[in-house]
C-alpha positions as CSV (number, residue, x, y, z in Angstrom):
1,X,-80.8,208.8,35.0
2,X,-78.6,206.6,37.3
3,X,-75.9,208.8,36.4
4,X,-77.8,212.3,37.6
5,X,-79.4,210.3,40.8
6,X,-75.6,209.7,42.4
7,X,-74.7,213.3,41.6
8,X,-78.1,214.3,44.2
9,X,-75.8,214.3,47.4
10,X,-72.9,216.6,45.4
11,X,-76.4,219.0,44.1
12,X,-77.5,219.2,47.7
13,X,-74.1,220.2,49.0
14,X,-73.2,222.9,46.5
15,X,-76.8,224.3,46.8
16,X,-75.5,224.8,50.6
17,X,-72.3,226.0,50.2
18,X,-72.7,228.2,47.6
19,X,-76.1,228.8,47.0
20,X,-77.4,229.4,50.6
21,X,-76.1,233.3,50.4
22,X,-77.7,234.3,47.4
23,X,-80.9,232.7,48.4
24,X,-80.9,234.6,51.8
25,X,-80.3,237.6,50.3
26,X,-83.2,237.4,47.8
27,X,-85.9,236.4,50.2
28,X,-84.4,239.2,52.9
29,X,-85.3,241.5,49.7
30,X,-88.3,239.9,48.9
31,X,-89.2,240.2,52.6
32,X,-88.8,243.3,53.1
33,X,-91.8,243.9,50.1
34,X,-93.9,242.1,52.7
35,X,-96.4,240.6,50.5
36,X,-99.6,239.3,51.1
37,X,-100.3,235.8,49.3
38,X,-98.1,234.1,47.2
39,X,-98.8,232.3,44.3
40,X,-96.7,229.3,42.8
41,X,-96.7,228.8,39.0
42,X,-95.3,225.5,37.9
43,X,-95.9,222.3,35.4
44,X,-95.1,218.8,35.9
45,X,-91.9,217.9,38.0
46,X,-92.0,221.3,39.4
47,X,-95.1,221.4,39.8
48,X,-94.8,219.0,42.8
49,X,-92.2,221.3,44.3
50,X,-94.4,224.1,44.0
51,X,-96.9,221.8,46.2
52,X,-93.8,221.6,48.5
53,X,-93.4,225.0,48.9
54,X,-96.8,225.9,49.6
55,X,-97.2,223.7,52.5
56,X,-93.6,225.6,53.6
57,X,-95.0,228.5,53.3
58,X,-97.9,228.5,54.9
59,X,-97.1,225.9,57.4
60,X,-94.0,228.1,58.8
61,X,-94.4,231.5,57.2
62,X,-98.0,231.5,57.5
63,X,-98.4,233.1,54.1
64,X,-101.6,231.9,52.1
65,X,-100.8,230.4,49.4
66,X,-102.3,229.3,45.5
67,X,-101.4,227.0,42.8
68,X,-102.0,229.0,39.2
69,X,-104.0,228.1,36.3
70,X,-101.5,229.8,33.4
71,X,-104.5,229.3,31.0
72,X,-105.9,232.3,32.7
73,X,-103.5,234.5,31.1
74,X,-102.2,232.2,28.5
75,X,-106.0,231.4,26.6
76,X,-108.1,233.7,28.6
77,X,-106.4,236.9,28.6
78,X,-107.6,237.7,31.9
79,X,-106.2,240.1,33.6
80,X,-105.4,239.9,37.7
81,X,-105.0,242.6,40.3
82,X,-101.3,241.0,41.8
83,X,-100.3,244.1,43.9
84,X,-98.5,243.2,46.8
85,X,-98.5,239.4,46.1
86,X,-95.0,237.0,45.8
87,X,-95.2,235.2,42.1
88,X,-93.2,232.1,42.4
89,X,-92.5,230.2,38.9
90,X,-90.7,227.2,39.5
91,X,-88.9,225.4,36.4
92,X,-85.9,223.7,35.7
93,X,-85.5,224.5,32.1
94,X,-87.1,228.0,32.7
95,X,-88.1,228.0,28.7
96,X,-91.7,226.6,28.5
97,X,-93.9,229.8,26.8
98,X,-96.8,229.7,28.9
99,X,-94.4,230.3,32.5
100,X,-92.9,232.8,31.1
101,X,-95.8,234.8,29.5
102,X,-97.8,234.1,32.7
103,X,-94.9,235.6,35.0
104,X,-94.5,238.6,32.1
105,X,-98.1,239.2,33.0
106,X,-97.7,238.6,36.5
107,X,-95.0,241.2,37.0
108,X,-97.3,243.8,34.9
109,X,-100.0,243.4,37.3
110,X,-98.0,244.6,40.0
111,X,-96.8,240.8,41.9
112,X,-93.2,240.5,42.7
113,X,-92.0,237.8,40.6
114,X,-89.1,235.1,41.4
115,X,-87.9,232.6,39.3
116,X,-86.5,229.2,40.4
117,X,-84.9,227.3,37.7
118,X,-81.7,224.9,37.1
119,X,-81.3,227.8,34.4
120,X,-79.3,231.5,34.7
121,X,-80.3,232.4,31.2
122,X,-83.7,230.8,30.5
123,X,-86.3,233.3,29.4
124,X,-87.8,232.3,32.9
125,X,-85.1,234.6,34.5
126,X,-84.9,236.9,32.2
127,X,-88.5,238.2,32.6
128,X,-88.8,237.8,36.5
129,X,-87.5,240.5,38.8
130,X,-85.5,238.2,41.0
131,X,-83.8,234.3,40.0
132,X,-83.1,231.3,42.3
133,X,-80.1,228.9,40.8
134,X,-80.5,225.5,41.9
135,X,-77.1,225.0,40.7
136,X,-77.8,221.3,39.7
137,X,-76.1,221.1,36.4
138,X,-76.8,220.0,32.9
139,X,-79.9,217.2,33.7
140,X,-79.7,215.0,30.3
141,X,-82.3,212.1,31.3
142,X,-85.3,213.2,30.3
143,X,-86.7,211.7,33.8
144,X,-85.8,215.1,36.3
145,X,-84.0,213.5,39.4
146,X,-81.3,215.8,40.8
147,X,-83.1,219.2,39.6
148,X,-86.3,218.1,41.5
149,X,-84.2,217.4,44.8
150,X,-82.6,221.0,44.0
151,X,-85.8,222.8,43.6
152,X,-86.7,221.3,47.0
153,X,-83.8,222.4,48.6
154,X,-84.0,225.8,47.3
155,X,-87.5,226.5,48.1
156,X,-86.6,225.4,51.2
157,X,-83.7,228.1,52.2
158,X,-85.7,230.5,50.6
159,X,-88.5,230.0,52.7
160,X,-86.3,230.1,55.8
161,X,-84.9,233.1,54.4
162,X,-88.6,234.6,54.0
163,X,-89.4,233.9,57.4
164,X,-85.9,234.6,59.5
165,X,-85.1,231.2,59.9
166,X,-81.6,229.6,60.3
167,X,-82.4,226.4,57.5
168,X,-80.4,224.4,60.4
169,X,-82.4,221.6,59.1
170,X,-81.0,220.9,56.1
171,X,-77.4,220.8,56.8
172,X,-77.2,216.8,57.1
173,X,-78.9,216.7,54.0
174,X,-76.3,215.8,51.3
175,X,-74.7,212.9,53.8
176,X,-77.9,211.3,54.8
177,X,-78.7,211.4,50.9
178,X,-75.6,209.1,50.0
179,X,-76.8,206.7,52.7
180,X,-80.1,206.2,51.3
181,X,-78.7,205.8,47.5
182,X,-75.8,203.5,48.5
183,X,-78.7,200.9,49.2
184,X,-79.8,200.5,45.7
185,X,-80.1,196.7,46.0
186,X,-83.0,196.8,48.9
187,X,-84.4,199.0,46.0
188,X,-83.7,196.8,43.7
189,X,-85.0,193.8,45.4
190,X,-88.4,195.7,46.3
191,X,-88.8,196.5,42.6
192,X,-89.8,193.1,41.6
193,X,-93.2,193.5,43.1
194,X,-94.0,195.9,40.7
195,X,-92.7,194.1,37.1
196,X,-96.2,193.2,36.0
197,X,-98.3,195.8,37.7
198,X,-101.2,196.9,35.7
199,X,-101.3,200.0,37.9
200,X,-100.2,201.8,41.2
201,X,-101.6,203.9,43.7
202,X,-99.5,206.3,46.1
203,X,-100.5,208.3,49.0
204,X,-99.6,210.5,51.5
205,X,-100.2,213.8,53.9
206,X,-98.6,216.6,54.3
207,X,-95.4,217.3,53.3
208,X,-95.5,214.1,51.8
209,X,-98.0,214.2,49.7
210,X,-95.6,216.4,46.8
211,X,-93.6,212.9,47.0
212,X,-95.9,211.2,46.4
213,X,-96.9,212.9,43.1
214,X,-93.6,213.3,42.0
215,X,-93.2,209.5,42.4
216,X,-96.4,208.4,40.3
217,X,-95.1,210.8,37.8
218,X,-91.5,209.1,37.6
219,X,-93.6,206.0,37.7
220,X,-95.1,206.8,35.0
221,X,-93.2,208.6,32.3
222,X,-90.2,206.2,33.0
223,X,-91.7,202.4,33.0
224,X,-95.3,203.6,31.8
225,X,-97.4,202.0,34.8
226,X,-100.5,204.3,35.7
227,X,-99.5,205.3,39.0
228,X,-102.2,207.6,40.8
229,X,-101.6,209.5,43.7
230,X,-103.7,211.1,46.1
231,X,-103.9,212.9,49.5
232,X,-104.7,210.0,52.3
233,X,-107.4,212.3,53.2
234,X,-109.0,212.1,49.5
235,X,-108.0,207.9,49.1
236,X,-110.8,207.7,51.7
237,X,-113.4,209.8,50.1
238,X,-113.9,207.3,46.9
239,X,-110.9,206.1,45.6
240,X,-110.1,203.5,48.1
241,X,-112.7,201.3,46.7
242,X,-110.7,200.5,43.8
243,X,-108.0,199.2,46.5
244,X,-108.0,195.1,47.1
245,X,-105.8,192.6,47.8
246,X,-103.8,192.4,44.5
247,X,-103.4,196.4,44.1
248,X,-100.1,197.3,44.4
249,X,-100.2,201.1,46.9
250,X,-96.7,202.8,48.2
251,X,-97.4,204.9,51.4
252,X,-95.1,207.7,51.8
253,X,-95.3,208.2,55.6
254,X,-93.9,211.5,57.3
255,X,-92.2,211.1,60.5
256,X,-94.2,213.4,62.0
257,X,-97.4,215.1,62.0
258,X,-98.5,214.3,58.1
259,X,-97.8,210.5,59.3
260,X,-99.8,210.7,62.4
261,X,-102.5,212.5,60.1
262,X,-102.3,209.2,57.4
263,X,-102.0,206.6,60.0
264,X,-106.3,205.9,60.0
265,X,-105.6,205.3,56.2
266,X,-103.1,202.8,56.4
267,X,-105.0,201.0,58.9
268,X,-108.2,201.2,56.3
269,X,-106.2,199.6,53.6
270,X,-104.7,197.8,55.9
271,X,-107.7,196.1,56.4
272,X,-108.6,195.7,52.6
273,X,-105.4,193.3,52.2
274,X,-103.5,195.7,50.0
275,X,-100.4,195.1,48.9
276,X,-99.1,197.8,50.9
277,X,-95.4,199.2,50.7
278,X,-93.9,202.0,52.6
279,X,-91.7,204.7,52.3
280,X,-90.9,206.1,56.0
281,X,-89.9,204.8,59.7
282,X,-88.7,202.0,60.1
283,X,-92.0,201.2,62.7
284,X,-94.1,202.2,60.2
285,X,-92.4,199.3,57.4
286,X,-92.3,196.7,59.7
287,X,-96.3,197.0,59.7
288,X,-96.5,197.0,56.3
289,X,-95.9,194.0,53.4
290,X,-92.7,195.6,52.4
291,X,-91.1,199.3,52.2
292,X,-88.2,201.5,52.5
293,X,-86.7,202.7,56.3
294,X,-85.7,206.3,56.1
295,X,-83.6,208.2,58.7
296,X,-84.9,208.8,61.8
297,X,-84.7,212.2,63.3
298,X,-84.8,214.4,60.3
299,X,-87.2,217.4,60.5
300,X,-90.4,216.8,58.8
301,X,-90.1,219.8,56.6
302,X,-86.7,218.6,55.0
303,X,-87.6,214.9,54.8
304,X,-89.5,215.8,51.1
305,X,-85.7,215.8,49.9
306,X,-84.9,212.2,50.7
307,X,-88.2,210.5,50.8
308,X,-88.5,210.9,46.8
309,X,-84.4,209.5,46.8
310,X,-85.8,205.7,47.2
311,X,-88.3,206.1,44.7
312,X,-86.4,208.0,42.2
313,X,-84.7,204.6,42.3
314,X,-87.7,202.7,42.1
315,X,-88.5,204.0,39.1
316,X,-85.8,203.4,37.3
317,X,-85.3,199.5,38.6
318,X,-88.7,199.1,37.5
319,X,-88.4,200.2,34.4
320,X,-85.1,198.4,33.7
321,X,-86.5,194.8,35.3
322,X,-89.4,195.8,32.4
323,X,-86.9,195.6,29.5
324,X,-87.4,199.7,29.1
325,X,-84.9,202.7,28.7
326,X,-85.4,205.4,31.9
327,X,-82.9,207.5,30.0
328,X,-85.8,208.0,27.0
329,X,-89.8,207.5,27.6
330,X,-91.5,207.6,24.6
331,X,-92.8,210.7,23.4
332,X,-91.5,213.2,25.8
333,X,-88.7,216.1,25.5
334,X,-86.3,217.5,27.8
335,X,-88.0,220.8,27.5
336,X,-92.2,221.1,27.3
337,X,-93.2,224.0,25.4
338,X,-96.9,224.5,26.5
339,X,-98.8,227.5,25.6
């Protein structure tokens, strides 16, 4: 896992170089089909990408956007209308059964279908009219680190791609992504608030909120903490009573209009003494008992890619200070075959 976080900067900057045509190319294609609605079809790590991409997508291309239930097709046997919409399946194996029966039922009812996976030859591909490489290499950890950051980057240009754009935003990525690993020790140093958690609660807004999902899952499956994540928006409608002094929460705070969105909740746990870390500008960690300073100046609809770099790291300290293996969570496999 340590291994396969380094490598993240060298993923972003391939993905650029030699990915960025390809991907332009397919959503100029894919464009030109001018669909209606897209929907994203995903489990797990990707899942939170997916997320990611439907805030892109219908924050900048304006493209309504929905998450799929694959039990629809899978147990159900329903079948959909899909003329004229954009079938996104993100996966980085690309070999779990129920993506690719749901896409193989997608592209009979009519949708265009794209696959994004860390895999040319999955099934995935194989059965969807157009494929996205994320070029990130074999990924042997079970925990998915660089493929995630991949996925991210990718749905980005494609996005861009979709809508005309020039994906300007992303060129600093891979150099401000070594800056923020190369300070593993601040990580380090901030994971010893979490050795004896009995649980964890994340939040965000926006384009933050996929990090914060992704990072509870990490969480989760690496050191075994229940981590829960949820929108600010929804912390406030219930779950926020379960926040006091000695609960642990990690605010992932966009620079930009998602942080301005989740600044009444940090105030409101602010105000119930949590223990409140967070992930973001450096105004907003000085505010806070602890947290991580991100660059300054990035565009809010790239910052997903780095945000989740700290707490990649996180994870994987935590685990390690709690006398586990990151590199082997109990009772998981590289590849989930659901049905």
């Amino acid at each position: 896992m340590a291994r396969e976080m380094a490598e993240q900067p060298a993923v972003l900057r391939r993905l650029l170089d030699r990915g960025a045509p390809h991907i332009r190319e397919t959503a100029e294609r894919i464009a030109a089909r001018d669909p209606r609605f897209v929907l994203l079809t995903a489990r797990g790590t990707s899942d939170n990408a997916a997320l990611y991409a439907k805030y892109l997508l219908e924050v900048t291309c304006g493209k309504p956007c929905g998450l799929t239930s694959m039990s629809v097709t899978t147990a159900y046997g329903a079948r959909q209308d899909l003329g004229g919409v954009l079938v996104v399946a993100v996966s980085q194996s690309g070999g779990s059964p129920d993506l690719v029966a749901s896409t193989r039922a997608a592209r009979e009812a009519g949708a265009v279908t794209l696959a994004v996976t860390n895999n040319a030859a999955s099934p995935l591909a194989a059965v969807s009219e157009f494929h996205i490489d994320v070029l990130a290499g074999p990924e042997l950890a079970l925990p998915a680190t660089k493929s995630y950051t991949a996925e991210l980057l990718a749905l980005y240009l494609f996005t861009e791609g979709l809508r005309g754009g020039d994906g300007a935003a992303a060129k600093d990525l891979p150099e401000l992504a070594e800056r923020v690993l190369a300070r593993q020790e601040e990580v380090r140093r901030l994971a010893g608030r979490y050795r004896f958690a009995q649980r964890m609660v994340l939040t965000s807004r926006g384009y933050g909120y996929p990090t914060a999902k992704e990072a509870a899952l990490k969480l989760m499956e690496t050191s075994y903490i229940p981590a829960l994540s949820y929108s600010g928006a929804d912390l406030l409608h219930g779950p926020l009573a379960m926040v006091d002094n000695v609960s642990p929460v990690i605010a992932v705070v966009p620079d930009g209009r998602g942080g301005e969105a989740l600044r009444p909740v940090l105030e409101r746990l602010r105000d119930r003494g949590a223990d409140l870390v967070v992930v973001g500008p450096r105004a907003e960690v000085d505010r806070a008992s602890a947290g991580f300073a991100l660059p300054e100046g990035v565009a809010e609809e790239v910052q997903p890619v780095l945000e989740i770099l700290p707490l990649q790291m996180l994870a994987y300290e935590v685990t390690i200070a709690r006398g586990q293996d990151p590199d082997a969570p109990r009772a998981l496999a590289k590849v989930t075959e659901t049905h």
